[in-house]
N, C-alpha and C positions, 0 to 999 in steps of 0.2 A: 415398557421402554421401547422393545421393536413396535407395536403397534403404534405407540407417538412418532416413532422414527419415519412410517411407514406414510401417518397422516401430513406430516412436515412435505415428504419428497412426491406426495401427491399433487398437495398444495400446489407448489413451486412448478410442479410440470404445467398442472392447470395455469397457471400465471405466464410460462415459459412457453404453451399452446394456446394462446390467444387467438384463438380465429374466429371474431364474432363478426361479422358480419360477410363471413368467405362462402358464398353459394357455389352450389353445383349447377354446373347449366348443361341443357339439351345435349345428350352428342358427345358427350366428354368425361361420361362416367366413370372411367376406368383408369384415365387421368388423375380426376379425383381425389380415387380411394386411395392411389400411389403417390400423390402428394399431399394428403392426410397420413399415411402412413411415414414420407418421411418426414415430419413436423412432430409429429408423437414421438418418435426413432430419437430424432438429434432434440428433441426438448429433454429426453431420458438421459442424453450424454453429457449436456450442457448443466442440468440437476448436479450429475456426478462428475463433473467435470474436475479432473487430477490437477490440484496448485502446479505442478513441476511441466505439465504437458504446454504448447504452445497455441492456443485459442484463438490466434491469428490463422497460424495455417489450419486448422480445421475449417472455418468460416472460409478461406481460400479453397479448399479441396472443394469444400458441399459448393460454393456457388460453380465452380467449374463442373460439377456432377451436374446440377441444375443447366447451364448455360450449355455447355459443350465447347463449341468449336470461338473462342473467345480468350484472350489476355485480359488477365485478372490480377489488380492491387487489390490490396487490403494493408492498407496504412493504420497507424496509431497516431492521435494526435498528441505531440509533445509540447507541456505548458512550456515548457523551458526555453526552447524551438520558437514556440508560436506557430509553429506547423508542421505539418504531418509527415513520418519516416515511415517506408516502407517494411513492415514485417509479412508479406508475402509476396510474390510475382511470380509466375507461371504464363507459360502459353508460344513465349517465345520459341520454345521446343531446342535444338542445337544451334539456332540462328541465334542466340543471345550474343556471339561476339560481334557478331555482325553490328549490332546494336551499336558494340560500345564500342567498334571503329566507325561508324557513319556518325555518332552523337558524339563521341569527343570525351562523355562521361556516362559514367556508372548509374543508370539510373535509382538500384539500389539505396544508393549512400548519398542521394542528393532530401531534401526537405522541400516540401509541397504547402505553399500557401494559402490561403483563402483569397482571395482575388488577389488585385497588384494589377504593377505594369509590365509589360511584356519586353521584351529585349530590345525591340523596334523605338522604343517609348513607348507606344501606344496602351491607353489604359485597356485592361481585360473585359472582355463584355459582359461577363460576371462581375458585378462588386461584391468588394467584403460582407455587405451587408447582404445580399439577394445570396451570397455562396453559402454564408450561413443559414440564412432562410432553406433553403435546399435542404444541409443537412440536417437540419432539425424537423424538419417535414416528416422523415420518415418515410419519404415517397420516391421510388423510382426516378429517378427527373433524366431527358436523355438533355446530354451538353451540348448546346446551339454552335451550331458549325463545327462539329465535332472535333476528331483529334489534333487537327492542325491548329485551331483556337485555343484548346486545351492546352498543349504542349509550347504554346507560341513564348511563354512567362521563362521559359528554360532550355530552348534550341530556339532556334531561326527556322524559320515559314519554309525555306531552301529544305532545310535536313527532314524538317517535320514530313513535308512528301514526301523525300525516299522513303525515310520510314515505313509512312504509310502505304504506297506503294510494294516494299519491298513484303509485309505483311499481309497485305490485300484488306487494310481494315478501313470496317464501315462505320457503323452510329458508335457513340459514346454515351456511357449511362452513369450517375453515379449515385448513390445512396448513402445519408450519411446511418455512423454507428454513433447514436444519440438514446439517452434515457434520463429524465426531468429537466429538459435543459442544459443535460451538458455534452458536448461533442466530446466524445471518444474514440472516433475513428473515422474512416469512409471505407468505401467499397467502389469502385472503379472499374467498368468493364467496357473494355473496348473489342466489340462484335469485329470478328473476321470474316471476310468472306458475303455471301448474303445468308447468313445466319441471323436468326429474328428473335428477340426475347417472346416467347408465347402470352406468358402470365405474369405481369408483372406483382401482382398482388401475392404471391404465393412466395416470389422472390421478398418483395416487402415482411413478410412474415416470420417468413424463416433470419433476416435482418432484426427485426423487434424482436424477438425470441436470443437472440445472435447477442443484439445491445445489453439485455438485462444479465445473461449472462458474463457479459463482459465486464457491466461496473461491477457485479457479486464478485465478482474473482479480483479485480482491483482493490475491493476491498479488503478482501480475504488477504490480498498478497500486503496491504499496507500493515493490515493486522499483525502478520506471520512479520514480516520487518521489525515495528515495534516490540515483538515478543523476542524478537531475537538481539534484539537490542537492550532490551532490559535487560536481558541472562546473561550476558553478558557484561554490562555495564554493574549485573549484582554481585556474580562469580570474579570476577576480578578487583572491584576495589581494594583499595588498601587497606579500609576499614571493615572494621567490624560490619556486617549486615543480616538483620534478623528481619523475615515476614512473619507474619503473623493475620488472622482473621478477625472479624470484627469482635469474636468475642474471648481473643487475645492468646488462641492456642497455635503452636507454632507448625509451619508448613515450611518453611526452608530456612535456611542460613550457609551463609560462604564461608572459604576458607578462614578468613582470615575470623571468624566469628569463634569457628574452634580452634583454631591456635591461641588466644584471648582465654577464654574462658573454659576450655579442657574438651570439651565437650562435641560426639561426631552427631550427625545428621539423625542418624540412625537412634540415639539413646534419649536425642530431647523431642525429634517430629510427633507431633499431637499432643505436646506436655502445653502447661499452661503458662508462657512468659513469665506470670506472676503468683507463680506457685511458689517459689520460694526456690528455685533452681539458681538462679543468679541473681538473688536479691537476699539480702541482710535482712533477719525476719522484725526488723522497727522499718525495712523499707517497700513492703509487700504492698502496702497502704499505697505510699505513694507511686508506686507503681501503676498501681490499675486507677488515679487520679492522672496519671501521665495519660496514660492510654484513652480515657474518657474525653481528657481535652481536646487529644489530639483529633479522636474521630469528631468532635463539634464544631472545635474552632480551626482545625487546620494545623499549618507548622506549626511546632514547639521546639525549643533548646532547653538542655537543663542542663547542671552539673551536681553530681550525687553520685554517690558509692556503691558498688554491687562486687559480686561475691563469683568467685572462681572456683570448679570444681574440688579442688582440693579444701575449700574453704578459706583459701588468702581474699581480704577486703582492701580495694583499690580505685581511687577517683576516678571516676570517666565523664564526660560529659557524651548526651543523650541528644540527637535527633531525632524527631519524629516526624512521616509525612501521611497524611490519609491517603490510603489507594481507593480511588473512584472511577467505580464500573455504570455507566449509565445516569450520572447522578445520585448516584447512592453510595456510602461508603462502605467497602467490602475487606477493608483489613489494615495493617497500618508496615509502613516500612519503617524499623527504626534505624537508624548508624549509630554504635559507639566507639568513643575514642577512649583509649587510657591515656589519660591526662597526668598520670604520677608525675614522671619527670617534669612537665612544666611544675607540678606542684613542689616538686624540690626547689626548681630552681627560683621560685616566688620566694619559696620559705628561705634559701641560701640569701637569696638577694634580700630579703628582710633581714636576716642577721648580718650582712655585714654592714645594711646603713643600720642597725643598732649600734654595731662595734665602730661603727664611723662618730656616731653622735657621743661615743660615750670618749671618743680618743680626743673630740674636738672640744667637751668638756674639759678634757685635762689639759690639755693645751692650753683654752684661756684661762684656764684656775693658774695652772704657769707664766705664763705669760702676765698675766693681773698681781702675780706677787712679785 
């Protein structure tokens, strides 16, 4: 099991250190080794990367290790939005209020588009279509006529030079977070000073390394959602709820499953549904007939009798749903309801239109004589 463990987080790093076609050139050997070395480092952290940790600011700290003397976004792009909220900024150092008295607003909590028009009117010299091209490249790109162009969609051309001035910043660069076609992010780095990116291919690297681990964790975090939404959704209903595996031995049930049927987590987990624990033994049959439908055809309803620890036998009607992992069915969720009281109240309401039909017979037999 550890050796599979071990083969898995190789893999992934191999996949996470993609640097095929990264040469070493004359002169710069020891550059290199230490930027090989930190691509192996953060592909090992990114492998193990903790659900709960924030994987924006890392990718914001490593590109300021790399960069240095430079203001650094690292946005998320939000489908909801339609564009990108900042989850890191860095750089401004104690001058940030400054910021946000010369700008009027927070840059934090404002939303960052893919092209547009600028405040002027003026359309952006990026379009929606060439700003995506960019992110999806994968490539370094520095932003034409840098931060004043940039910035131009969300301050005035006025502020945008204080700004810049009052930071002393130079080129603008920006790199999208992209993996098979989908934007996930950018990266943003606007050079202070005459600060010069060296290598841009190593920064690209550690960004595709940066990408894959970021839709893995996207996904991981939509997973960890849905799981938590189940457990919830199964520990609380009102009804009855049994899981069960495809070959109908039982893995969980909620509360309300034991108060129903007598019975704690503890005394049925690994029995077999249709062993004859809660089934009438003329109903063991149809049981595991239930269960076969279900995992073939899918939903089923039924109404039929099963059996309470003490032995009282009582109507319920049966839901069942296929649980499907990958394509394949991997177990079945059923609900049951006790249906008694409606069953009374069918049966009451059938007796008294008996007792009605039999009063309105005497009636006209009175009435006729």
């Amino acid at each position: 099991m550890m050796k599979d463990k071990e083969k898995t987080k190789k893999k992934l790093i191999e996949q996470d250190t993609d640097i095929t076609g990264y040469k070493k050139t004359k002169g710069r050997e020891r550059e290199y080794i230490s930027e090989m070395k930190f691509l192996a480092d953060t592909a090992m952290e990114f492998v193990e990367f903790p659900l709960e940790k924030d994987i924006f600011q890392y990718i914001g700290e490593k590109i300021q290790e790399i960069i240095g003397n430079a203001i650094v976004y690292v946005n998320e792009f939000d489908k909801k939005k339609d564009g990108f909220v900042v989850r890191y900024l860095e750089g401004f150092g104690n001058n940030f209020k400054k910021v946000l008295s010369t700008v009027g607003k927070d840059p934090t909590k404002m939303v960052y588009k893919i092209g547009g028009t600028e405040i002027s009117g003026r359309k952006s010299i990026v379009s929606v279509k060439e700003g995506k091209a960019i992110l999806l490249s994968g490539k370094l790109t520095k932003w034409p006529e840098g931060f004043t162009e940039m910035s131009s969609r969300y301050i005035s051309k006025s502020v945008s030079q204080i700004v810049k001035k009052l930071f002393n910043l130079n080129e603008v660069y920006m790199i999208g977070l992209s993996r098979k076609g989908e934007i996930l992010g950018e990266v943003v780095i606007l050079l202070r000073g005459q600060n010069k990116i060296k290598n841009p291919e190593f920064i690209e690297i550690f960004i595709k390394q940066a990408a894959i681990a970021l839709q893995r964790k996207n996904a991981e975090e939509a997973l960890h959602q849905s799981q938590q939404e189940f457990i919830s959704i199964f520990r609380d209903n009102p009804e009855a709820i049994v899981y069960v595996d495809e070959k109908g031995d039982i893995l969980d049930i909620n509360l309300r499953f034991s108060e129903l049927f007598g019975y704690s987590l503890k005394e049925i987990k690994g029995k077999n549904i249709n062993s004859g624990i809660i089934h009438p033994p003329d109903k063991i049959e149809e049981g595991k007939g239930l269960d076969n439908k279900t995992l073939s055809k899918g939903y089923v309803n039924f109404e039929t009798i099963r059996k309470k620890k003490d032995g009282t036998l009582f109507p319920v009607s049966i839901s069942g749903s296929p649980v499907i992992v990958n394509g394949q069915s991997r177990g079945i969720i059923g609900m049951i309801l006790d249906i008694t009281k409606r069953k009374k109240m069918k049966s009451s309401s059938r007796k008294v239109l008996r007792n009605c039909k039999r009063l309105w017979k005497i009636v006209s037999l009175l009435f006729h004589w």
